[in-house]
PyMOL Python script that loads the backbone (N, CA, C, O; Angstrom):
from pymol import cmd

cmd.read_pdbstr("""\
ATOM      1  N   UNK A   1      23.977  -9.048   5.491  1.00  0.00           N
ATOM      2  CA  UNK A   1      24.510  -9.262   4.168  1.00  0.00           C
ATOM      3  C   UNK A   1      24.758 -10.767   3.992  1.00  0.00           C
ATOM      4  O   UNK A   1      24.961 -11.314   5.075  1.00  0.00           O
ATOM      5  N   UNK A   2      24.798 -11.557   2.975  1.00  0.00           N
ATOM      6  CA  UNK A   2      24.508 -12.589   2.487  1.00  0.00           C
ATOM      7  C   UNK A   2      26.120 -13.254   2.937  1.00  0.00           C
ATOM      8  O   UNK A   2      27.174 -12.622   3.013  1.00  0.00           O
ATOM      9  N   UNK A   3      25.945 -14.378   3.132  1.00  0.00           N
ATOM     10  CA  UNK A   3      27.433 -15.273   3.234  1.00  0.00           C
ATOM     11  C   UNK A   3      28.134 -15.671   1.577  1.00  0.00           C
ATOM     12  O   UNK A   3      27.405 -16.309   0.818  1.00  0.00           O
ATOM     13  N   UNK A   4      29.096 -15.393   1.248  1.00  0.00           N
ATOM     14  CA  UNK A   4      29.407 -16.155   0.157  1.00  0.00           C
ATOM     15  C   UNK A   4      30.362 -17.315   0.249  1.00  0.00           C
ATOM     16  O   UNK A   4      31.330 -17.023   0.952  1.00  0.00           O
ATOM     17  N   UNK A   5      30.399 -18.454  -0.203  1.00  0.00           N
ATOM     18  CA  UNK A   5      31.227 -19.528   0.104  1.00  0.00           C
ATOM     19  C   UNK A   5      30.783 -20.583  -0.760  1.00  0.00           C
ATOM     20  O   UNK A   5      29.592 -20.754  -1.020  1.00  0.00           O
ATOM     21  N   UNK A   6      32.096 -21.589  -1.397  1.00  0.00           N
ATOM     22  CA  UNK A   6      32.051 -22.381  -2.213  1.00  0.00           C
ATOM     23  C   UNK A   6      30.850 -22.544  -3.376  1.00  0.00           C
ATOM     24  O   UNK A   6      30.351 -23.616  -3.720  1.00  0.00           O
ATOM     25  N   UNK A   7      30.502 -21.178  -3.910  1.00  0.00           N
ATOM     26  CA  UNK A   7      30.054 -20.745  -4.731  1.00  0.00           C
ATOM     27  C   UNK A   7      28.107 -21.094  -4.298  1.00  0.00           C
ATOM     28  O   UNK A   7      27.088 -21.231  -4.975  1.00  0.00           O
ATOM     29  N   UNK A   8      28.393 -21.110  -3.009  1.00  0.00           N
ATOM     30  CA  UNK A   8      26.464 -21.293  -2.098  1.00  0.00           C
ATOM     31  C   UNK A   8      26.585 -19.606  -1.299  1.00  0.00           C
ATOM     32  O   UNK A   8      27.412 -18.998  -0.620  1.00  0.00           O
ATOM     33  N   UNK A   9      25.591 -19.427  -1.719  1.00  0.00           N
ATOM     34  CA  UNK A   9      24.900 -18.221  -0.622  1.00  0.00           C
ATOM     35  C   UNK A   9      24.130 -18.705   0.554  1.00  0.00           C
ATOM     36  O   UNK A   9      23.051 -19.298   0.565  1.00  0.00           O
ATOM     37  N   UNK A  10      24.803 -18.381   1.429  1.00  0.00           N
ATOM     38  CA  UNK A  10      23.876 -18.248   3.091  1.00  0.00           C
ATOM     39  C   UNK A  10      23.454 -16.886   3.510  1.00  0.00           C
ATOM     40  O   UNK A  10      23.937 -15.753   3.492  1.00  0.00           O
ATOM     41  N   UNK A  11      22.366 -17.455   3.892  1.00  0.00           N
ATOM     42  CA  UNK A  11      21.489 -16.157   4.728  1.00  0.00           C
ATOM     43  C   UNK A  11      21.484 -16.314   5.737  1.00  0.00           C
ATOM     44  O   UNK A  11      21.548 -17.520   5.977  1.00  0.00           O
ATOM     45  N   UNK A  12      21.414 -15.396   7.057  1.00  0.00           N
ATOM     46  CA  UNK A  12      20.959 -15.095   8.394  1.00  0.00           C
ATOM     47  C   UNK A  12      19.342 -15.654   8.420  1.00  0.00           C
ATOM     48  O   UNK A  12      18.768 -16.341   7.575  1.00  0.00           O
ATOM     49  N   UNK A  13      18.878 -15.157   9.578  1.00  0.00           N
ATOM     50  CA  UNK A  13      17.479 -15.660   9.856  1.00  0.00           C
ATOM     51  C   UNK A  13      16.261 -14.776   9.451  1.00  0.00           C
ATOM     52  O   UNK A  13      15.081 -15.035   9.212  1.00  0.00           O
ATOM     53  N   UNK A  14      17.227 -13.289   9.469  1.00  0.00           N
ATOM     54  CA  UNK A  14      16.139 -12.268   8.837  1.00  0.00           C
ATOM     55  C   UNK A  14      16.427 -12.396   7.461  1.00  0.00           C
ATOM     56  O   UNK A  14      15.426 -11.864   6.981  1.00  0.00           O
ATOM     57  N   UNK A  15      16.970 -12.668   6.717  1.00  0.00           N
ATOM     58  CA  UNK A  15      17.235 -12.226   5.116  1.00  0.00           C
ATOM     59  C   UNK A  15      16.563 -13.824   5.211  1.00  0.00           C
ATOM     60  O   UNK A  15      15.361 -13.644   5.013  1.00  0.00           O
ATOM     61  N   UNK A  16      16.771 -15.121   5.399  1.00  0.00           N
ATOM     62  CA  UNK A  16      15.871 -16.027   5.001  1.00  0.00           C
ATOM     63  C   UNK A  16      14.208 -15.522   5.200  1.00  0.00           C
ATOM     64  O   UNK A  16      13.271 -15.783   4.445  1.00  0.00           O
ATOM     65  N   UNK A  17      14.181 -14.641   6.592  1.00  0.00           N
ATOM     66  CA  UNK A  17      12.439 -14.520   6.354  1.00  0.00           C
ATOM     67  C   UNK A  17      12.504 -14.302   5.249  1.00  0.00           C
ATOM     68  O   UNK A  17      12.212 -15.218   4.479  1.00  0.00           O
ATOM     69  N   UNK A  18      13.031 -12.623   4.555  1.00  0.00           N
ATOM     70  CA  UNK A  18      12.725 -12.349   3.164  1.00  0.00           C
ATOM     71  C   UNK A  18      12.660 -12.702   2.124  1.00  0.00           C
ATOM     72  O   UNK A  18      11.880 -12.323   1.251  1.00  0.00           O
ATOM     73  N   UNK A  19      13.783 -13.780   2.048  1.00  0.00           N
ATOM     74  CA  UNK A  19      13.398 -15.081   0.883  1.00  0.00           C
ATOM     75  C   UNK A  19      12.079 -15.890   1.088  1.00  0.00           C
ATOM     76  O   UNK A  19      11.297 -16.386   0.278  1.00  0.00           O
ATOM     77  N   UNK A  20      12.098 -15.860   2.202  1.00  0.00           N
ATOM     78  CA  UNK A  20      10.807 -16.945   2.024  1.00  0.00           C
ATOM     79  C   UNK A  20       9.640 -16.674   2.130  1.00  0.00           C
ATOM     80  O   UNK A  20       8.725 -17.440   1.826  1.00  0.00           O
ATOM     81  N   UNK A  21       9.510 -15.506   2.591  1.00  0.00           N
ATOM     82  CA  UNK A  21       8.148 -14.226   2.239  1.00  0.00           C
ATOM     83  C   UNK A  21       7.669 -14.872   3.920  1.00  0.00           C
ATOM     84  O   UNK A  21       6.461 -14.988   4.127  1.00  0.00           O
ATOM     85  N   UNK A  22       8.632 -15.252   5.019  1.00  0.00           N
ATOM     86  CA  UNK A  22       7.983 -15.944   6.424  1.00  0.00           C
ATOM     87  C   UNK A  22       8.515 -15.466   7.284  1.00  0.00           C
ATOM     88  O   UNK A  22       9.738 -15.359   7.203  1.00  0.00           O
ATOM     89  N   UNK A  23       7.695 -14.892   8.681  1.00  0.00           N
ATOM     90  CA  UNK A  23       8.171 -14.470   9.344  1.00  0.00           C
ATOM     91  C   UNK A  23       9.501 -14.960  10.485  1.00  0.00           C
ATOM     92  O   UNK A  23       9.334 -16.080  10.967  1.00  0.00           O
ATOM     93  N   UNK A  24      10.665 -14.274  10.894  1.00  0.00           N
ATOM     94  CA  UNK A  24      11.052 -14.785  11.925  1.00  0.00           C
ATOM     95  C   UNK A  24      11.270 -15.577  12.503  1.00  0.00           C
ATOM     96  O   UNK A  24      12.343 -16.163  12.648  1.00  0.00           O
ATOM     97  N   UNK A  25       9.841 -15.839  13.160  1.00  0.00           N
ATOM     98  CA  UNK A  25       9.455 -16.624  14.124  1.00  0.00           C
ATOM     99  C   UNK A  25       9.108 -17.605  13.834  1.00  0.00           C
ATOM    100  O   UNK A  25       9.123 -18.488  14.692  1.00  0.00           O
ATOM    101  N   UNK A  26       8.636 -17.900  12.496  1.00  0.00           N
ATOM    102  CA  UNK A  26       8.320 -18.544  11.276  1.00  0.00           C
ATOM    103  C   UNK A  26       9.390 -19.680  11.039  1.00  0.00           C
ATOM    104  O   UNK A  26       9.194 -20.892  10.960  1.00  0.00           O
ATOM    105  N   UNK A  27      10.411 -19.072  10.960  1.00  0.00           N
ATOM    106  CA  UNK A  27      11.196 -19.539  10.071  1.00  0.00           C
ATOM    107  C   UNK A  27      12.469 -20.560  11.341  1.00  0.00           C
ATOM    108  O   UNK A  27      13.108 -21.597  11.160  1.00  0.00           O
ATOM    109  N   UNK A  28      12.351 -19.552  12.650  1.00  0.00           N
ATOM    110  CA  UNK A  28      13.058 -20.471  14.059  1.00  0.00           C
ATOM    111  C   UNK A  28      12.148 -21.614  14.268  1.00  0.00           C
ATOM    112  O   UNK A  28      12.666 -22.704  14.508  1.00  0.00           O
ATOM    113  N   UNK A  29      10.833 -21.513  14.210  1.00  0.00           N
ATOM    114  CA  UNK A  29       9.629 -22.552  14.881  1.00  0.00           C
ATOM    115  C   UNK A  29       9.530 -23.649  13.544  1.00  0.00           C
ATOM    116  O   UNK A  29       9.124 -24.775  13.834  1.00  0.00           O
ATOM    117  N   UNK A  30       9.781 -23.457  12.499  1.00  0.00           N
ATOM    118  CA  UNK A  30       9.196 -24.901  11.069  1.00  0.00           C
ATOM    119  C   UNK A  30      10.775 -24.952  10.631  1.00  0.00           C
ATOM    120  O   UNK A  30      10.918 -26.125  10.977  1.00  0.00           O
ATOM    121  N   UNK A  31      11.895 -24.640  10.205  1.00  0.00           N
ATOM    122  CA  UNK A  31      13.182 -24.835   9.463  1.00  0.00           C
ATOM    123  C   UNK A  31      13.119 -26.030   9.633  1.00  0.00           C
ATOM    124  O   UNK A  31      13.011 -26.509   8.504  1.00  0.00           O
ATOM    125  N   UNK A  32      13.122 -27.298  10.806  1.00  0.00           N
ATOM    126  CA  UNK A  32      13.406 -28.243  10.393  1.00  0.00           C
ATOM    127  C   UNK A  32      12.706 -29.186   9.768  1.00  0.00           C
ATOM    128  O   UNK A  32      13.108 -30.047   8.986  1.00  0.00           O
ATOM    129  N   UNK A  33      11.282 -28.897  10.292  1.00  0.00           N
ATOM    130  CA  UNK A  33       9.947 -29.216   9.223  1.00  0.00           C
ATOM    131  C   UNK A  33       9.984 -29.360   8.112  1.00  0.00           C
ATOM    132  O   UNK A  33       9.809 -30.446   7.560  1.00  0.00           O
ATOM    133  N   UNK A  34      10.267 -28.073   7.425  1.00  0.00           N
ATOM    134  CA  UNK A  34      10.769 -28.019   5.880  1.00  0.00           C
ATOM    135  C   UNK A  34      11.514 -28.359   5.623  1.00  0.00           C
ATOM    136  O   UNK A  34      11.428 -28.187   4.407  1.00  0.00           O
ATOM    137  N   UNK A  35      12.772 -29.002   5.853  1.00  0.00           N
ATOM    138  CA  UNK A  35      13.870 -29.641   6.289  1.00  0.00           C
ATOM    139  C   UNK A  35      15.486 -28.418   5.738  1.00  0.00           C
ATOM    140  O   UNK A  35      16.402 -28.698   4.965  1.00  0.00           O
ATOM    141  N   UNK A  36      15.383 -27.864   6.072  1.00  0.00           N
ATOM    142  CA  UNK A  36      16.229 -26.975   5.849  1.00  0.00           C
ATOM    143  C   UNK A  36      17.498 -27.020   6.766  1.00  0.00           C
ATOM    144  O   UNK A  36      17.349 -26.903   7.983  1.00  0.00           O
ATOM    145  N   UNK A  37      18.742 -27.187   6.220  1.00  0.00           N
ATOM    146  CA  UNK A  37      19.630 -27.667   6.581  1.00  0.00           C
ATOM    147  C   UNK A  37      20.765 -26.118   7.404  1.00  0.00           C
ATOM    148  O   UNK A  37      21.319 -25.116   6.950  1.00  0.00           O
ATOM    149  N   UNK A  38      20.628 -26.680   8.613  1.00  0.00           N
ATOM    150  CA  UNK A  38      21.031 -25.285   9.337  1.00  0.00           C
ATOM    151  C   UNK A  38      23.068 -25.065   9.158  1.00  0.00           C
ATOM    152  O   UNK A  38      23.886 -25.984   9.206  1.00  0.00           O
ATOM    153  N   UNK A  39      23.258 -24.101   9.029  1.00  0.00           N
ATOM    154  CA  UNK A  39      24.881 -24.399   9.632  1.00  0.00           C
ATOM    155  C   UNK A  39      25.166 -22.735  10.434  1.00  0.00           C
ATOM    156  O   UNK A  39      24.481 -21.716  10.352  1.00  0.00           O
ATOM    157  N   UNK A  40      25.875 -22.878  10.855  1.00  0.00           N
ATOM    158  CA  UNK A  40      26.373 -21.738  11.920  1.00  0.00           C
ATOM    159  C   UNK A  40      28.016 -21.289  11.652  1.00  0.00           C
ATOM    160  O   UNK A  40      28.957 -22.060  11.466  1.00  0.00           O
ATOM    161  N   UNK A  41      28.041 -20.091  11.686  1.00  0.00           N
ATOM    162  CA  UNK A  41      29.187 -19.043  11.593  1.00  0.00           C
ATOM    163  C   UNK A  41      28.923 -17.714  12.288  1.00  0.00           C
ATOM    164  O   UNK A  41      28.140 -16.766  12.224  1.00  0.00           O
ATOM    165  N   UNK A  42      30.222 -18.228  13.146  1.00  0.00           N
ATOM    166  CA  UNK A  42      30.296 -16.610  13.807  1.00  0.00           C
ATOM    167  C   UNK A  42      29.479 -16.320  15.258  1.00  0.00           C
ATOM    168  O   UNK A  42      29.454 -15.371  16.042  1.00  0.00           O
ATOM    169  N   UNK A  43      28.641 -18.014  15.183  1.00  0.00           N
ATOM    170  CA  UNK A  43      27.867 -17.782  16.196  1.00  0.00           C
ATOM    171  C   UNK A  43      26.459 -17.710  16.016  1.00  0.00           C
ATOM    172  O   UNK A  43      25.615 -17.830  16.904  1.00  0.00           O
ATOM    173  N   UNK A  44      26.181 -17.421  14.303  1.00  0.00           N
ATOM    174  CA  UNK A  44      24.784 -16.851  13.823  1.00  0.00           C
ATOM    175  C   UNK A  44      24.154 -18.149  12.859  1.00  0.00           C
ATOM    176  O   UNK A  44      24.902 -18.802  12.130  1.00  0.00           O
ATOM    177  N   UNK A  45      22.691 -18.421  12.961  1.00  0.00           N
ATOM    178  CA  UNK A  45      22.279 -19.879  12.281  1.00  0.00           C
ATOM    179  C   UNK A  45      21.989 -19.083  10.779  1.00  0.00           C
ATOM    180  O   UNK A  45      21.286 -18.100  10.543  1.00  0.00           O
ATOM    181  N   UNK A  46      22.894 -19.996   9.802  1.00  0.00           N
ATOM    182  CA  UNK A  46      22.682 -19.022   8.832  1.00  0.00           C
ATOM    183  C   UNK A  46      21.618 -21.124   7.602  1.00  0.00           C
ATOM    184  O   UNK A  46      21.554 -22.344   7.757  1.00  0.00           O
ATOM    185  N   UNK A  47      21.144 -20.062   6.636  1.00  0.00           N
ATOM    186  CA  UNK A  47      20.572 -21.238   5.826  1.00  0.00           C
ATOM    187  C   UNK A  47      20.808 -21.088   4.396  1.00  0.00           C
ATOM    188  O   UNK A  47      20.324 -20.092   3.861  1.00  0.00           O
ATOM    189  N   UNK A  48      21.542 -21.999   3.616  1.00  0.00           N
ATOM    190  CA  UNK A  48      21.688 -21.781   2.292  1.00  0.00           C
ATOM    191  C   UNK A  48      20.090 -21.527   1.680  1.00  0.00           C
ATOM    192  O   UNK A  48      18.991 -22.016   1.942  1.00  0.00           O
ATOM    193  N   UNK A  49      20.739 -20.174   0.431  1.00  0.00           N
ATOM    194  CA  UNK A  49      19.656 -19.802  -0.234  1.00  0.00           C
ATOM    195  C   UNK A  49      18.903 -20.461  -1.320  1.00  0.00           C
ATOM    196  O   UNK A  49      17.686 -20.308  -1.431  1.00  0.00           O
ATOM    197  N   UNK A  50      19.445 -21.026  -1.942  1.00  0.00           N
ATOM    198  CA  UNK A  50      19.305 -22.563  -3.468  1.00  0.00           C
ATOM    199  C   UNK A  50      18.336 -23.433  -1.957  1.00  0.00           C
ATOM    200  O   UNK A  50      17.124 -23.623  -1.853  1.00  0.00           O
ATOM    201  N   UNK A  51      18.999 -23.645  -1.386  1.00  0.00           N
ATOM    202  CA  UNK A  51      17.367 -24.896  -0.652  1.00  0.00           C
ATOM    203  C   UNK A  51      16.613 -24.111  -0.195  1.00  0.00           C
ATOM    204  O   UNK A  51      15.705 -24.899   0.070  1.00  0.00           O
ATOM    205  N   UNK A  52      16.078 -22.713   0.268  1.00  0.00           N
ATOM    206  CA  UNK A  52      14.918 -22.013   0.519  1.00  0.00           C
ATOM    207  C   UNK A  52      14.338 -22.131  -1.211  1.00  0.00           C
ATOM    208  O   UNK A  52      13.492 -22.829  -1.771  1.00  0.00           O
ATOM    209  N   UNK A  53      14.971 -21.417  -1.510  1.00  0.00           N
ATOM    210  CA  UNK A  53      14.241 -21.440  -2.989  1.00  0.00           C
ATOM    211  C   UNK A  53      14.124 -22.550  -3.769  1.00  0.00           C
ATOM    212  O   UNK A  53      13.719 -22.377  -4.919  1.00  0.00           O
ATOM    213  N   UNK A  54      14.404 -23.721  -3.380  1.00  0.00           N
ATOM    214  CA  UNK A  54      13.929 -24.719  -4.239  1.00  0.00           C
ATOM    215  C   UNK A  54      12.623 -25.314  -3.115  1.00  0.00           C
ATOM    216  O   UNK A  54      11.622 -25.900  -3.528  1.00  0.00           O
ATOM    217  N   UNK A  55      12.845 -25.074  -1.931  1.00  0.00           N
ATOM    218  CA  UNK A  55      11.438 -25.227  -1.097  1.00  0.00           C
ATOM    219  C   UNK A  55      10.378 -24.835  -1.296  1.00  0.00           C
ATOM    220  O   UNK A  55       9.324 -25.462  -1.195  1.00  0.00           O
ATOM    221  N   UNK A  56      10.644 -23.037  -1.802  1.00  0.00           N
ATOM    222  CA  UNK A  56       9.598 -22.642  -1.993  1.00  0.00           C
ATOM    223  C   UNK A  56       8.894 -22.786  -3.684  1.00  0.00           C
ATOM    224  O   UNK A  56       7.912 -22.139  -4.046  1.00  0.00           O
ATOM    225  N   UNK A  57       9.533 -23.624  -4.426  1.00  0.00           N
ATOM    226  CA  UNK A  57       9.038 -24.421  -5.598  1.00  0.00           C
ATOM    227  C   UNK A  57       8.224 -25.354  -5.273  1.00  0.00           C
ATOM    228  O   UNK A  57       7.279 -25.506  -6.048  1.00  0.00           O
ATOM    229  N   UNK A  58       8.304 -26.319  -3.997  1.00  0.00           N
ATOM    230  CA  UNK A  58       7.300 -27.410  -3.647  1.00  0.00           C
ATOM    231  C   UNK A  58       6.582 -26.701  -3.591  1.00  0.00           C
ATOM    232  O   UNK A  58       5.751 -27.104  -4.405  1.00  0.00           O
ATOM    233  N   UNK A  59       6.166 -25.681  -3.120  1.00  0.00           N
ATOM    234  CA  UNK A  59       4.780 -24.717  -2.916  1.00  0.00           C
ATOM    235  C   UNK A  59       4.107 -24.810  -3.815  1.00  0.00           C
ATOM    236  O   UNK A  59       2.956 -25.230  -3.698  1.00  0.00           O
ATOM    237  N   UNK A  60       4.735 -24.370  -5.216  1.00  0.00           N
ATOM    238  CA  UNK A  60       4.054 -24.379  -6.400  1.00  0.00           C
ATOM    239  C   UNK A  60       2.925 -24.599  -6.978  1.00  0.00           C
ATOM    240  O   UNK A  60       3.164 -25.114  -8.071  1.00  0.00           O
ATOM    241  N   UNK A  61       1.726 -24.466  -6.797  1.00  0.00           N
ATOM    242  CA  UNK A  61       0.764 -25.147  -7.386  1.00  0.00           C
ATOM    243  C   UNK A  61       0.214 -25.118  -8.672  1.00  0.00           C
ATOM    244  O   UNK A  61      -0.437 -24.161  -9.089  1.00  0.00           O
ATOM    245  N   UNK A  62       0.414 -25.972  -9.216  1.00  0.00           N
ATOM    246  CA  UNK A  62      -0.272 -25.792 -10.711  1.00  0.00           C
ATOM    247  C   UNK A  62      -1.863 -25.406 -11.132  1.00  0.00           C
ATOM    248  O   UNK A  62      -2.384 -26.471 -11.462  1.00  0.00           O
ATOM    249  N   UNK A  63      -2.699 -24.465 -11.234  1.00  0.00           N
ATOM    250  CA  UNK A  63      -4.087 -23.754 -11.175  1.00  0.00           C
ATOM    251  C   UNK A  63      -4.660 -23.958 -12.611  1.00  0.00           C
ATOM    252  O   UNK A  63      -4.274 -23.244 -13.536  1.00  0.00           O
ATOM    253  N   UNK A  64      -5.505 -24.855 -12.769  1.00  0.00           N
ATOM    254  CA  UNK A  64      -6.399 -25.061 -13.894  1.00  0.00           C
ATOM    255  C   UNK A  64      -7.342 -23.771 -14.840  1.00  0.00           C
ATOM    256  O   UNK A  64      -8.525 -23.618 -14.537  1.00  0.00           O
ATOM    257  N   UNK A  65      -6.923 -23.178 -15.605  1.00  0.00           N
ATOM    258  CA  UNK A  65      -7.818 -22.111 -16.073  1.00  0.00           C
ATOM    259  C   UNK A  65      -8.755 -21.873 -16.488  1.00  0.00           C
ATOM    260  O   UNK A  65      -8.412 -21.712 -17.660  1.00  0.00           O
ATOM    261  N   UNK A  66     -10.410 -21.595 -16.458  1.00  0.00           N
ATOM    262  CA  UNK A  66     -10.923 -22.181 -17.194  1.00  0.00           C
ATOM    263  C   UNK A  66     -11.373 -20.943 -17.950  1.00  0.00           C
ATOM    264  O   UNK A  66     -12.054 -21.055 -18.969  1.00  0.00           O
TER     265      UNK A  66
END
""", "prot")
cmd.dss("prot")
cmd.show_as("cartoon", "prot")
cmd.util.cbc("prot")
cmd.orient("prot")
């Protein structure tokens, strides 16, 4: 279940896969790549949800129609 705090949502490592449509293993091996800013509670690496999803906006590609 999602972290709530100072009005930011954090995710665990499995609910970030699901935001980010990436696996797991995915997401332990590139986070800092993508530069995703880690913090920990409880013991567990959790990642705010607003910077996955504005990451996965760089993705974005704009597709020419013809």
């Amino acid at each position: 279940m999602p972290i709530q705090s100072n009005n930011k949502t954090f995710l665990n490592v499995n609910e970030a896969a699901v935001e980010s449509g990436r696996a797991k293993q995915t997401i332990y091996q590139n986070h800092k790549r993508w530069g995703w800013t880690v913090y920990e509670f409880g013991g567990n690496i959790l990642f705010d949800q607003e910077e996955i999803r504005a990451w996965l906006l760089t993705l974005i590609k704009p597709k020419a129609i013809h």
